[in-house]
Backbone bond lengths (Angstrom), bond angles and torsions (degrees), N, CA, C in turn:
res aa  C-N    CA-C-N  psi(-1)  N-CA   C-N-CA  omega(-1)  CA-C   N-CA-C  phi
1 X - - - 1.453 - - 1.533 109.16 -
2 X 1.134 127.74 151.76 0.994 147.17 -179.15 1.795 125.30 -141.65
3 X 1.424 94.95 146.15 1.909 93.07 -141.61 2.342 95.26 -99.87
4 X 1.064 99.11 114.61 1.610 100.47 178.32 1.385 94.89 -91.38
5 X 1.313 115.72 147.47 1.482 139.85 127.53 1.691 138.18 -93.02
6 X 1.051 121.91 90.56 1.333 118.78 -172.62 1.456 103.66 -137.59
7 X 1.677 100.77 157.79 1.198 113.50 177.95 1.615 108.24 -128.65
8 X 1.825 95.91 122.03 1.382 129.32 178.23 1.576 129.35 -87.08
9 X 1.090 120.14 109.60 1.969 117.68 -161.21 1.432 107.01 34.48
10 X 1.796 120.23 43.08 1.205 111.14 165.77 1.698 110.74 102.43
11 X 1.200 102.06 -6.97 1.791 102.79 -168.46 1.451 99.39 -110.21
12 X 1.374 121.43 134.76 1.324 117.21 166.17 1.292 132.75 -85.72
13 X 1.101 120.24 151.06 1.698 112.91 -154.19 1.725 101.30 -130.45
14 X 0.843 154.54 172.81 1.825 158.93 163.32 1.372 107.14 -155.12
15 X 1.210 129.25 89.02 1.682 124.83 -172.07 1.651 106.45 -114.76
16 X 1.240 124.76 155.22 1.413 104.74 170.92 1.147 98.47 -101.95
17 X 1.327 139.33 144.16 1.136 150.51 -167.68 2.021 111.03 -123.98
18 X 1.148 94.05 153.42 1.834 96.01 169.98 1.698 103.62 -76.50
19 X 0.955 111.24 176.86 1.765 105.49 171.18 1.228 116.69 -91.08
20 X 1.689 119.71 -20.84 0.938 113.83 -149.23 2.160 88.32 -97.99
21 X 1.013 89.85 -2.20 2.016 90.17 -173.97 1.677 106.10 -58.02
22 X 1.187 89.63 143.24 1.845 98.86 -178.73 1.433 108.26 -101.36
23 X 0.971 111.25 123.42 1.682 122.88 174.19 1.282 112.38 -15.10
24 X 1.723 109.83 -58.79 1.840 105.61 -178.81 1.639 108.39 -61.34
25 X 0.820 140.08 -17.58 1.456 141.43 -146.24 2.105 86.55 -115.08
26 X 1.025 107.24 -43.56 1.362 114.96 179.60 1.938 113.59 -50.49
27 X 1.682 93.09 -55.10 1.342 118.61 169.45 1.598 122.16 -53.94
28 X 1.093 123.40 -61.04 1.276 139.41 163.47 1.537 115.27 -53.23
29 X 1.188 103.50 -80.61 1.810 103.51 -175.96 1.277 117.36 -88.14
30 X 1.639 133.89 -12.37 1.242 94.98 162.43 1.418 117.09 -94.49
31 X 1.362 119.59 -16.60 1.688 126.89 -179.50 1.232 106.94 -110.51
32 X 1.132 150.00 31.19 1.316 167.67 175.04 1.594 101.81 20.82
33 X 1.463 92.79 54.35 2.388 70.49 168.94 1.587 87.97 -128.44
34 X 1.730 97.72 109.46 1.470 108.49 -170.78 1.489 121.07 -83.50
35 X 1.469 118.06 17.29 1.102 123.74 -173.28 1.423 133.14 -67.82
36 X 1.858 90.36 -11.66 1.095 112.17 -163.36 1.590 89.48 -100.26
37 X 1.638 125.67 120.44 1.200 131.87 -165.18 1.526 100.19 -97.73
38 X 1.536 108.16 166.22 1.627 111.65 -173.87 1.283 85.48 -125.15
39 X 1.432 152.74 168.89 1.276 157.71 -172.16 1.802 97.07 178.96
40 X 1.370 120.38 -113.19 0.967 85.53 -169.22 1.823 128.84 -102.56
41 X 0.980 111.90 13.16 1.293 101.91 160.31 1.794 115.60 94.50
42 X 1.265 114.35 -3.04 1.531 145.99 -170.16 1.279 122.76 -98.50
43 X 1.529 101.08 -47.02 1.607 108.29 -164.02 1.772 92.79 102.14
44 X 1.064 156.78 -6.04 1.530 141.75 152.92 1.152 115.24 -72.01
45 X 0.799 158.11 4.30 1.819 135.21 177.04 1.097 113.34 -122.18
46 X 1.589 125.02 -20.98 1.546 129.01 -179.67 1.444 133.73 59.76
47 X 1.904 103.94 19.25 1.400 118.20 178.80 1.795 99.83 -73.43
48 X 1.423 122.95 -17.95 1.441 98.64 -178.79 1.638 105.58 -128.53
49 X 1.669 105.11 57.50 1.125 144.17 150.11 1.710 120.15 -38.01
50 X 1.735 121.32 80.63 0.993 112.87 -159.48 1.635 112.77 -123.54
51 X 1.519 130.90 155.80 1.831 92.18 -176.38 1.320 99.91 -119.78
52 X 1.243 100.76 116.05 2.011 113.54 163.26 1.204 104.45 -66.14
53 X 1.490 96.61 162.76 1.774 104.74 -169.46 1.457 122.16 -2.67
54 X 1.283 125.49 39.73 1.743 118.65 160.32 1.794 73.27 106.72
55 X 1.286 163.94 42.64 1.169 136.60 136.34 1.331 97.83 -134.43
56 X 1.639 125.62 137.42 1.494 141.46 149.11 1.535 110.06 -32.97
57 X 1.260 116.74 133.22 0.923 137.14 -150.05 1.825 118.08 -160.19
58 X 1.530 126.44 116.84 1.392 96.35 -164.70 2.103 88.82 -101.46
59 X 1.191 76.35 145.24 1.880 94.72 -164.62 1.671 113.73 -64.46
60 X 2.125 105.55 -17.31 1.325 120.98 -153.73 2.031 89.20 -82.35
61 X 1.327 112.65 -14.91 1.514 109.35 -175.76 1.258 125.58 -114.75
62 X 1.239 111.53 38.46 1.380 135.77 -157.91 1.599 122.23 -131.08
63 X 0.865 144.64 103.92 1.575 137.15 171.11 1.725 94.94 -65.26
64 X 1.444 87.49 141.52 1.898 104.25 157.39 1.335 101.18 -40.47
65 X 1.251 98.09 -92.86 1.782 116.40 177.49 0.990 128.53 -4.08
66 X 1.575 107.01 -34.05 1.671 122.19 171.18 1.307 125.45 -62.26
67 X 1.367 98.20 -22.65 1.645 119.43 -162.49 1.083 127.36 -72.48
68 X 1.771 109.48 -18.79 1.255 115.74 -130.37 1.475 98.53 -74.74
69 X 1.671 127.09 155.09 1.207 119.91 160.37 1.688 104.40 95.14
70 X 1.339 120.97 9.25 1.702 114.84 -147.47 1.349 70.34 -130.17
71 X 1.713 90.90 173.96 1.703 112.72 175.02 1.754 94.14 -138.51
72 X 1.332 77.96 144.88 1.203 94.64 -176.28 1.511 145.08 -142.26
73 X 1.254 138.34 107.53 1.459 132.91 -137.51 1.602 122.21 -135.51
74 X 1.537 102.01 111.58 1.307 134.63 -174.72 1.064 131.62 -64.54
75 X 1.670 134.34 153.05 1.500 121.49 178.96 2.129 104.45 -64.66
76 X 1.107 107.32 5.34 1.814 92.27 175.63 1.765 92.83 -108.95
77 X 1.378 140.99 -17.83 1.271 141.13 164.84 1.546 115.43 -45.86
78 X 1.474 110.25 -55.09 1.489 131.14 177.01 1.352 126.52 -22.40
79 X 1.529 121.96 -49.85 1.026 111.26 156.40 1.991 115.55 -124.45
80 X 0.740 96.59 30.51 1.421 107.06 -168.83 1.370 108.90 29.03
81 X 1.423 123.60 -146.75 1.778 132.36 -162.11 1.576 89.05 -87.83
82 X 1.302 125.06 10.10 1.489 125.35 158.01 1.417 120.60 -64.75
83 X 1.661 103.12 -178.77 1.889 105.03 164.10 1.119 126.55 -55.40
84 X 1.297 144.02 -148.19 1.433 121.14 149.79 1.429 90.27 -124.32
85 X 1.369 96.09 157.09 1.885 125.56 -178.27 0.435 128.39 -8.86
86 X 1.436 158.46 -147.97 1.022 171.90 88.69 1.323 120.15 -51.12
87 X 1.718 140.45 -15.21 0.959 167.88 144.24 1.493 110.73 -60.79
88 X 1.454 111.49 -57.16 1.644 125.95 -169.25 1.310 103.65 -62.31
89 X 1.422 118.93 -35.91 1.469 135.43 -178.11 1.778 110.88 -73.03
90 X 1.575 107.50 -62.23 1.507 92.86 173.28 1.573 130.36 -62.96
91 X 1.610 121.75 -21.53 1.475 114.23 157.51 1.374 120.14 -60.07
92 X 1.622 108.42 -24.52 1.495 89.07 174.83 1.316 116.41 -85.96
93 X 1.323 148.23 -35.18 1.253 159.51 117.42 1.597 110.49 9.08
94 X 1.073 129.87 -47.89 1.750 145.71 -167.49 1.727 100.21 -103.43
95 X 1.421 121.69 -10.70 1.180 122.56 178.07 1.909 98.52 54.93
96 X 1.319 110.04 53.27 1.450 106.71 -174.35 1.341 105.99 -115.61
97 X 1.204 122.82 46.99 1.380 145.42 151.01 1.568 126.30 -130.56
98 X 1.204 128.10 130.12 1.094 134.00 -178.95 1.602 127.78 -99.27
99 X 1.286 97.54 -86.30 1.506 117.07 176.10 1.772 109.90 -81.59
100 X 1.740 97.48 -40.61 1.536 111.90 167.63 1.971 91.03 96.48
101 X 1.449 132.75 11.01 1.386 93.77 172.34 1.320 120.65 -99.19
102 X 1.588 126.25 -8.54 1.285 139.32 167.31 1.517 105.91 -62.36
103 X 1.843 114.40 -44.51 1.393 97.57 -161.65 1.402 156.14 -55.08
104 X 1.640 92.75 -18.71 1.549 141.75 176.16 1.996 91.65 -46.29
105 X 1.561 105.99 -75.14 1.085 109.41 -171.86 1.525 117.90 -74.55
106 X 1.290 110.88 -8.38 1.304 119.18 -166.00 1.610 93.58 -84.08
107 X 1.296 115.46 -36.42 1.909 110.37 -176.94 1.590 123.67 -89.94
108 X 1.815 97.45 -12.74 1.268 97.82 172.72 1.832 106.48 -81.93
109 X 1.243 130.52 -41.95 1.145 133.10 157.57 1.568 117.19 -32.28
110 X 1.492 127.47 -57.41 1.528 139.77 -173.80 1.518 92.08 -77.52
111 X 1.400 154.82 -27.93 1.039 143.33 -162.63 1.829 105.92 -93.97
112 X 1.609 108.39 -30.37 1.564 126.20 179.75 1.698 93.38 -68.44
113 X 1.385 116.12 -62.86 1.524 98.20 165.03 1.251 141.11 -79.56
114 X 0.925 131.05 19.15 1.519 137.46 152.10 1.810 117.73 -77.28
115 X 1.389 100.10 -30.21 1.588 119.69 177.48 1.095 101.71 -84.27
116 X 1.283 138.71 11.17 1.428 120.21 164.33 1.314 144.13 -90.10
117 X 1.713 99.81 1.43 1.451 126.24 154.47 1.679 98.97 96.57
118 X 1.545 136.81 4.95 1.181 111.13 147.03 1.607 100.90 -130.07
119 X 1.291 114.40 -160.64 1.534 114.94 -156.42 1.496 90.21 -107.97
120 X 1.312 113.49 131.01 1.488 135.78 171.60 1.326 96.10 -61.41
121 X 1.835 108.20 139.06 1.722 99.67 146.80 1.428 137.40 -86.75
122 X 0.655 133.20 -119.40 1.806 148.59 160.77 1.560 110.38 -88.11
123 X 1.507 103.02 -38.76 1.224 107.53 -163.55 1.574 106.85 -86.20
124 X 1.414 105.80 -41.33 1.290 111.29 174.40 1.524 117.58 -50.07
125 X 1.570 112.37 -43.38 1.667 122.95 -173.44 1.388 89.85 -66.55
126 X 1.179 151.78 -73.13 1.195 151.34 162.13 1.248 120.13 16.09
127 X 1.542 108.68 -76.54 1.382 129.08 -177.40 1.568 110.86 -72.12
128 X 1.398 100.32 -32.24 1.249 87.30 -179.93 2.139 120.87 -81.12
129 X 1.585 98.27 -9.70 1.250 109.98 175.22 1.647 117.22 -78.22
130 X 1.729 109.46 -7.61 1.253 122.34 -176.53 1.419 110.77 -82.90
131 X 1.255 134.59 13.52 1.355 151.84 141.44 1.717 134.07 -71.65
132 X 1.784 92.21 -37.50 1.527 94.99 179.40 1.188 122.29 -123.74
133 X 1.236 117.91 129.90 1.573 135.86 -163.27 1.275 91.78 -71.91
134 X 1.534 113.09 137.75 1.684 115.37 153.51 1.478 100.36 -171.46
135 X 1.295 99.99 121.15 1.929 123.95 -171.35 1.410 105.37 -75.73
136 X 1.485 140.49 -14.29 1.154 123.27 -172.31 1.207 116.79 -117.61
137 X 0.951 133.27 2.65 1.738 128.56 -158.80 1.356 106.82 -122.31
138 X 1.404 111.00 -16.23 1.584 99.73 -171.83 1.696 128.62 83.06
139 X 1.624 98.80 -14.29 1.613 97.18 -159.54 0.630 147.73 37.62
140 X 1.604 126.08 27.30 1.302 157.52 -171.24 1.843 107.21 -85.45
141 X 1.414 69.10 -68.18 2.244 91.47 163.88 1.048 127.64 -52.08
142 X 1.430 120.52 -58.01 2.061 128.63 152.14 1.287 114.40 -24.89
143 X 1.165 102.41 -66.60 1.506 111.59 -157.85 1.876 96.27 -68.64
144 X 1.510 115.14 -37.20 1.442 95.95 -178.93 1.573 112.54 -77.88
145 X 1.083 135.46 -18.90 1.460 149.76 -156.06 1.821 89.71 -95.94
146 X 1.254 113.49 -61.07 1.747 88.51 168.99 1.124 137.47 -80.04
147 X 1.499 116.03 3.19 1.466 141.88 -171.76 1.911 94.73 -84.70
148 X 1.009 110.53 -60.02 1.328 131.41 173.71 2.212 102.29 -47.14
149 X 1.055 84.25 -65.86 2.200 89.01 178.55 1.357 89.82 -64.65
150 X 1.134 152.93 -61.48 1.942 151.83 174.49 1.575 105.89 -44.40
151 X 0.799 119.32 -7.02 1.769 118.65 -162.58 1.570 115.34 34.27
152 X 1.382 116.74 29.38 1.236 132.02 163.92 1.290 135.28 -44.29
């Protein structure tokens, strides 16, 4: 076993972990904030879309172990025991959620580019949606719902 320190939407955590544990699995089952989805397990689909130190990050290619010492922030971090976002608000508004298991990763991704200090275009949301799998929406809705928080 091996002993992590990390800090999760702000909370500090010290778990001993196996080495071989993967960050998403770390996230989920040992600290239970399941928001963070597992899909496929690769690094393609970007349902467990997470951001280490201030960059998106998918959690499924990652050892715990790796972590140690990092902060780290989840689709339940996002808006904390607050309203929700300003982001959280235009998907619901754009009906740019469906089923809801992509979206988790889908806003921590749209929220990493919005933080990048100039305004995304269309094209940018685009590309940046060319990371995350999601079967129902079309991305039609995403792209206007963060286009809309971008003033794009």
């Amino acid at each position: 076993m091996i002993s992590v320190d990390v800090t999760v939407n702000g909370r500090r955590y010290r778990e001993e972990v196996e080495p071989r544990l993967i960050l998403s699995d770390f996230i989920r089952h040992r600290l239970g904030l399941t928001g963070t989805h597992v899909g496929c397990e690769h690094g393609v689909c970007g349902a467990c879309t997470v951001r280490l130190d201030g960059a998106a990050i998918r959690s499924c290619l990652l050892l715990a172990v790796q972590v140690d010492g990092a902060e780290i922030l989840t689709v339940e971090g996002l808006a904390g025991a607050g309203p929700l976002t300003p982001l959280q608000e235009a998907f619901h508004r754009h009906h740019a959620l469906q089923c809801g298991f992509c979206t988790p990763g889908i806003l921590i991704a749209a929220e990493d580019l919005l933080s990048r200090g100039r305004r995304p275009t269309r094209e940018d949301i685009v590309d940046m949606l060319s990371g995350q799998l999601c079967r129902c929406t079309g991305y039609t809705p995403i792209v206007d719902a963060v286009a809309e928080v971008a003033g794009a």
